[in-house]
C-alpha positions as CSV (number, residue, x, y, z in Angstrom):
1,X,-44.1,16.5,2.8
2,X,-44.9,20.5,3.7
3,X,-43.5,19.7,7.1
4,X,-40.0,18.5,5.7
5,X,-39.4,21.0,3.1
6,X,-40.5,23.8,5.7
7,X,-37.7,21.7,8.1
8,X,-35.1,22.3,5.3
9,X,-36.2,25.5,4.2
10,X,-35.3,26.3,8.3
11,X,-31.9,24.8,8.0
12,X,-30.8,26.7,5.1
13,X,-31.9,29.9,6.7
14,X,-30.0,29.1,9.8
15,X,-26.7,27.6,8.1
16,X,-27.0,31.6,6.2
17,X,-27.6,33.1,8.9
18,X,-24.2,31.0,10.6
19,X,-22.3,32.3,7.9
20,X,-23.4,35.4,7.6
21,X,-22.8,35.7,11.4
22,X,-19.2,34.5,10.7
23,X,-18.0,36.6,8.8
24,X,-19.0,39.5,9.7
25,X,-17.7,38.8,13.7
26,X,-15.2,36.2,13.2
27,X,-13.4,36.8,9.9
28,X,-10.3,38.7,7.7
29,X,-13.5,41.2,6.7
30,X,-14.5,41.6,10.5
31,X,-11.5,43.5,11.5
32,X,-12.1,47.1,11.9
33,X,-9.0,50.3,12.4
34,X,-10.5,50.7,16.2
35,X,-9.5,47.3,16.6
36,X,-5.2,48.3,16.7
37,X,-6.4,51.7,18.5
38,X,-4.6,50.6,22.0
39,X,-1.5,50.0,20.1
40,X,1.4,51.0,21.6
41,X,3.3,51.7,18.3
42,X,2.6,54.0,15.8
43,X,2.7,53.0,12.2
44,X,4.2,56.3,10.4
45,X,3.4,55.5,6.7
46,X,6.0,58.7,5.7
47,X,8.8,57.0,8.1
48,X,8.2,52.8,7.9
49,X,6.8,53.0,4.1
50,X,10.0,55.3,2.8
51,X,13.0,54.6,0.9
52,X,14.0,51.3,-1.0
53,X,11.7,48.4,0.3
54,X,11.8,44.6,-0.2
55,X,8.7,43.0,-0.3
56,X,8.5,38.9,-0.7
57,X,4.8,37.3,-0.5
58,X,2.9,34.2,-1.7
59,X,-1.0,34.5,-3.5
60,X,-3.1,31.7,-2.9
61,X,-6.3,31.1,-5.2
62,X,-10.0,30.2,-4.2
63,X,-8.9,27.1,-3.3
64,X,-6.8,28.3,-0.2
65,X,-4.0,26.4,-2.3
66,X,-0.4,28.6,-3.6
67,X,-0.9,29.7,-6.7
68,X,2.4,32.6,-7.1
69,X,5.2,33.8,-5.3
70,X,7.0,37.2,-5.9
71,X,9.3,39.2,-4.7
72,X,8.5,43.0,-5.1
73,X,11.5,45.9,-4.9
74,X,9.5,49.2,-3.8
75,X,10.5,52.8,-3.7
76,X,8.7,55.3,-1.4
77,X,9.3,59.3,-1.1
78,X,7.7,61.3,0.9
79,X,7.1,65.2,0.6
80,X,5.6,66.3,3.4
81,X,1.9,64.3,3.3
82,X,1.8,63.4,-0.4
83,X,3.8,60.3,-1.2
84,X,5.1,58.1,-4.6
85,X,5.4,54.7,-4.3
86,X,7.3,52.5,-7.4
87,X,6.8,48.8,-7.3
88,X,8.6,46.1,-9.4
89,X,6.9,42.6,-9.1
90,X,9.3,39.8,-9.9
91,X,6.5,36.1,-10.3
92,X,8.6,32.7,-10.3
93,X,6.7,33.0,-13.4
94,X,8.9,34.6,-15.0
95,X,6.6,37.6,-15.5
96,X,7.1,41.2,-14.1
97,X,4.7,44.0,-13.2
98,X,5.4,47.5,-12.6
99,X,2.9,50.1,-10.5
100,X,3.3,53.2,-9.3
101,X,1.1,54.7,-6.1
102,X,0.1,58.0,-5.8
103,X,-0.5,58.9,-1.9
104,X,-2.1,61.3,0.3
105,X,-2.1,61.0,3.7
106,X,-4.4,63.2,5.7
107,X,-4.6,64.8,9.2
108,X,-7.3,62.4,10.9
109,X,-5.2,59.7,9.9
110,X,-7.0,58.8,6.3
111,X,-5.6,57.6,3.5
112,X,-5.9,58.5,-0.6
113,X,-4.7,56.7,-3.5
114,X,-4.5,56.0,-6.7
115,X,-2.9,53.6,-9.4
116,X,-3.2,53.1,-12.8
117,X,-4.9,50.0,-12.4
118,X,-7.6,51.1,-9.9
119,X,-10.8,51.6,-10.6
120,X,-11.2,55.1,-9.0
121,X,-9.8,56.3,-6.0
122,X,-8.7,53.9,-2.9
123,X,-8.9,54.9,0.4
124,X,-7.0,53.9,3.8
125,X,-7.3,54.5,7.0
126,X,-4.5,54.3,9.9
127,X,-4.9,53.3,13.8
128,X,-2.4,52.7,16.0
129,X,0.1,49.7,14.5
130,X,-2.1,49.1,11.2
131,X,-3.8,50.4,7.8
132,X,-6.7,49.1,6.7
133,X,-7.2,49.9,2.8
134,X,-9.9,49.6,0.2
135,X,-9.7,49.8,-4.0
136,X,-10.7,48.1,-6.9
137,X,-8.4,46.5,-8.8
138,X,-8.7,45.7,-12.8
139,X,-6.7,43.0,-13.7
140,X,-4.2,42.9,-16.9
141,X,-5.8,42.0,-19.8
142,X,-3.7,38.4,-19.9
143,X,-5.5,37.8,-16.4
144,X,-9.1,38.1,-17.7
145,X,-9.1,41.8,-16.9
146,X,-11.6,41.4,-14.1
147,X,-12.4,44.1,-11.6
148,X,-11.8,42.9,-8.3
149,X,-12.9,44.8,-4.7
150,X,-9.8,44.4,-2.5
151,X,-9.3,44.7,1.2
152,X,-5.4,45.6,2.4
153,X,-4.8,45.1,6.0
154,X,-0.7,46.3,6.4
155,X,0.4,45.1,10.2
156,X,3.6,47.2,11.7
157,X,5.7,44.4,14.0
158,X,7.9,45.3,16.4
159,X,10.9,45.2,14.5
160,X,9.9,47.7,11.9
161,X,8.8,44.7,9.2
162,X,5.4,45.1,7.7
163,X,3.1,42.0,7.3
164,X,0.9,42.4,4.7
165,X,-2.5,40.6,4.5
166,X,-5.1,41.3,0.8
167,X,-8.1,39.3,0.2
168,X,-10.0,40.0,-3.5
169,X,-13.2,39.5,-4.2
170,X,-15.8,39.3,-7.2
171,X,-19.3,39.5,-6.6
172,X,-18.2,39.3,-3.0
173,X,-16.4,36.0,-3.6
174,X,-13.3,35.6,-1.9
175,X,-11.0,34.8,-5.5
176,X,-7.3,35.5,-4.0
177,X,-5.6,36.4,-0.9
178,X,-1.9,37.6,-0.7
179,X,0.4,37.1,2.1
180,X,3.6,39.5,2.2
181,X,6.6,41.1,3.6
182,X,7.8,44.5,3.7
183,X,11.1,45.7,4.8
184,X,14.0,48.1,4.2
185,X,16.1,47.1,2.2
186,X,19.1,48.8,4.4
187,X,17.9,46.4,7.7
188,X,19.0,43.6,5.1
């Protein structure tokens, strides 16, 4: 009987230790800014985040299943390092959600922010053809009004369109991902 439960007392450590092993080498969170350093394009956040912006993206639940789809008009301006970005969230809903970004960029390539729904400041951090951001998030009131940690991973492509990858957690959870678009609205 000891030899059997110290057998699946084993198991269990080793199936944590698997997933522990996974995700921090071979996941979403695993991804670090060195990673885009060799990139041959540079992701200027006062030249390919500025002006009107369309932004159309999915969010799936816990269950990896669609749960909304939006489409988002943005407006960035830029003076000098310190930007504001509007955003107006359409949901096939019905409902709409308005934020606006406050953002400083910095010389080694760093990233501030704030929102009226963060918790505190974010923070962001540029290499080569991508931005990796963090922030907390608090949720509207309607939504439970949860704090969630999020993780914002913005890729440049090739043809100037920003693919935009969140995860959100609670209690380290994964609850929500978003999957998104960005482009000017004059390359429309």
């Amino acid at each position: 009987m000891l030899e059997a439960l110290a057998f699946f007392l084993c198991g269990v450590v080793f199936a944590l230790f698997l997933g522990w092993q996974k995700h921090r080498y071979f996941s979403f969170s695993a991804q670090k800014p060195a990673d885009y350093a060799q990139e041959s394009r540079e992701f200027d956040l006062r030249r390919h985040l500025n002006g009107p912006l369309l932004c159309e993206g999915v969010i799936y639940g816990p269950t990896g299943r669609v749960t909304s789809r939006f489409v988002g008009h943005f407006d960035a301006r830029w003076d000098g390092d310190s930007g504001v970005m509007t955003e107006r969230f359409e949901y096939d809903s019905g409902d709409t959600q308005n934020r606006e970004w406050a953002l400083e960029l910095r010389e080694d390539g760093t990233l501030h922010m704030t929102a009226s729904d963060l918790v505190g400041a974010g923070t962001g951090q540029l290499c080569g053809s991508a931005l990796q951001m963090h922030y907390r998030m608090k949720l509207p009131e309607d939504a439970g009004g949860h704090v969630l940690s999020v993780t914002d991973w913005m890729y440049l492509t090739p043809n100037g369109t920003i693919v935009n990858r969140s995860q959100f957690r609670k209690y380290g959870i994964k609850v929500a991902e978003l999957v998104a678009t960005l482009r000017r609205k004059e390359d429309m």
